[in-house]
N, C-alpha and C positions, 0 to 999 in steps of 0.2 A: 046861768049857773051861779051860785053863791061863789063869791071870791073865797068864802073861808075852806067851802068842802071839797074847792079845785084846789088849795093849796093843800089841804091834806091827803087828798088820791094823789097827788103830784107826788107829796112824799110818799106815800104807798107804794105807787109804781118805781119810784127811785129807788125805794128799800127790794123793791123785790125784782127789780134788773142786779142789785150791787150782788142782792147774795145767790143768784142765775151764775153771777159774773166768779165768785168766790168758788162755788160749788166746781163753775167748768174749768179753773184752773186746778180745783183738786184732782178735779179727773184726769186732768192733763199732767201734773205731775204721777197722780198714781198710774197713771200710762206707760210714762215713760221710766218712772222706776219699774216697770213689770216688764216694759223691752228689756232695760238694761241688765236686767237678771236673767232675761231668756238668753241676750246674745253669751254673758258670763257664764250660761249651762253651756250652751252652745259650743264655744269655745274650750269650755272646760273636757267638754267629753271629743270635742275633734283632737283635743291634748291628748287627751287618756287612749282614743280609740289610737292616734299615729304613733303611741308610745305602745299600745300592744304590737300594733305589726310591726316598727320596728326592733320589739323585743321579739314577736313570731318571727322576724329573718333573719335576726342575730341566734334564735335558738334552731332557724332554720338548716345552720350554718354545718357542713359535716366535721366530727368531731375526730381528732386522731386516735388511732386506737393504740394504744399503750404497747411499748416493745415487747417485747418475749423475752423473756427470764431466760440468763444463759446458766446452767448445770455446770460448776465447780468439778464434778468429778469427770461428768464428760469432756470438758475443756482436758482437762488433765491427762486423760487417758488418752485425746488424740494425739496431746503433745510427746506422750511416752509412747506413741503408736510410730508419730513421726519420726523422733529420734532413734527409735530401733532399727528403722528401715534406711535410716541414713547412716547408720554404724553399719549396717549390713554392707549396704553400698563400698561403704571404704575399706571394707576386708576385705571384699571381691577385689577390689581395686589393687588392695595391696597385694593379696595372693597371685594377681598379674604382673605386677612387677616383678614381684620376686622371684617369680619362675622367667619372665623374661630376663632379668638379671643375671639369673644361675645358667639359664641358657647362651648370653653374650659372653660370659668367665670361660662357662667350657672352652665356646669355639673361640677363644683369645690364649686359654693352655693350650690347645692343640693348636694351632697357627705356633705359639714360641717351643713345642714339642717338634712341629714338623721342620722346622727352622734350624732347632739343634741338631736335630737328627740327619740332615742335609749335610751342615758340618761336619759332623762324626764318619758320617758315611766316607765324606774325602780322605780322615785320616786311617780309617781301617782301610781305602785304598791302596796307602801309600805303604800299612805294615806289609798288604799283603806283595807289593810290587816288590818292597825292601826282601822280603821272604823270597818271592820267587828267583829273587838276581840273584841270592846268593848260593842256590844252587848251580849256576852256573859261576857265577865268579867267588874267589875262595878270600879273596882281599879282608880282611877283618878292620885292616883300620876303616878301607871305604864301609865297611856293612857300619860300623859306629858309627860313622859321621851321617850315614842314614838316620841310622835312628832317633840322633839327635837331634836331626832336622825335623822329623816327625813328633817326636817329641815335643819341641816347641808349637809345632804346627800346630797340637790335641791344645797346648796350654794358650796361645793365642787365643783359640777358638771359645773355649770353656770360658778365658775371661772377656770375651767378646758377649757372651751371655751374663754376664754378672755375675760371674763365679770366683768368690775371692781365695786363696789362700794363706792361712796366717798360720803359725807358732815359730819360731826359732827360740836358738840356744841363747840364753840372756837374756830374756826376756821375762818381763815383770808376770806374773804369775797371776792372773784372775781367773775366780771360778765361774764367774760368765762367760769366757769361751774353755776353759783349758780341765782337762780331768785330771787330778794328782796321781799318779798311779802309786808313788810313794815319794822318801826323801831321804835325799843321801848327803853325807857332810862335803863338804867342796872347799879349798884354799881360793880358788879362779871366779867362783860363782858366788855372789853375794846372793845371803838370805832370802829366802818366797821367792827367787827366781831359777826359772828353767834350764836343767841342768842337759839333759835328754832328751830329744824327741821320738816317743815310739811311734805313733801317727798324725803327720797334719791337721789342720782344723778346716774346714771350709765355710764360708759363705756365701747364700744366694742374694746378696745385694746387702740389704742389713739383715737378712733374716737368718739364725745359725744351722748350717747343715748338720755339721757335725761337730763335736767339740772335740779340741786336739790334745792325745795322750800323754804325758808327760812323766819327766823323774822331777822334783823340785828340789832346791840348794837348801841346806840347813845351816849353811854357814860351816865354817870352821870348826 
């Protein structure tokens, strides 16, 4: 062969392995930029599809259902429903007290009725035993000295009950216990005071039974 047209096939062949050589590295890059985009889809949509189902099990999630509306009026009306039935309550209540109350007072006067009455009974004993002795004995001082024992006896007893007696002569003149019956002028008896007593005053403890009748002093 000619040395000149083996050197120039030589370069032929050279020029056409280098651009064989060029061309399969394009290919090889355009390969692998067309993987590197598939795996980036790839990837891109396993993102998107784990972020739908995690938003399908987030919206899968049960939702609370909103309270109920409470009614102002109705609230209101149980409360005024309530309260009435609890005022009810405490009038019954009371109305038991009260009649057990009125029922313990009774049998508490009748206990200090039957009590006094016990007492009294001894001293109308003793007028009647004074009475009957003295149809046989004719003694009149002994029939006094009876009587005055009985007498005492009735006043013991009465103030054993709390039964006070108040007015005497000389004494200061108030219209809280004492009724003026009138008033007379006096040398002895100084002014606004009791000159007279027509009737005692009594008390059952502090409470006034009767108020005591009097004359009062006008002074000089």
């Amino acid at each position: 062969m000619n040395p000149l047209n083996f050197l120039k096939w030589k370069e032929t062949f050279s020029g056409m392995i280098k651009l064989m050589s060029k061309k399969k590295e394009t290919e090889n890059v355009d390969l692998n930029e067309e993987i590197l985009e598939t795996t980036e889809e790839t990837t891109t949509d396993e993102s998107v599809e784990g972020s739908s189902e995690e938003a399908i099990e987030v919206d899968a999630e049960p939702v609370a259902e909103p309270e109920e509306e409470i009614d102002p009026i109705a609230e209101a009306e149980a409360k005024v429903k309530d309260a009435n039935d609890k005022y009810l309550r405490l009038m019954a209540e009371f109305d038991n007290f009260k009649k057990r109350t009125a029922a313990e007072y009774g049998k508490l006067i009748e206990g200090a009725n039957k009590n006094l009455m016990n007492d009294l009974i001894t001293v109308r004993e003793s007028f009647e035993r004074a009475l009957n002795s003295d149809k046989e004995n004719h003694d009149a001082e002994a029939f006094l000295e009876g009587m005055k024992m009985i007498f005492r006896n009735l006043d013991d007893n009465l103030t054993k009950h709390g039964l006070q007696i108040f007015g005497e002569v000389g004494d200061a003149f108030s219209p809280a216990l004492h009724d003026a019956m009138m008033k007379q002028p006096s040398a002895e008896i100084p002014e606004d005071h009791i000159v007279t007593i027509f009737e005692k005053g009594y008390k059952l403890k502090d409470q006034i039974v009767r108020h005591a009748k009097v004359v009062v002093s006008a002074g000089e």
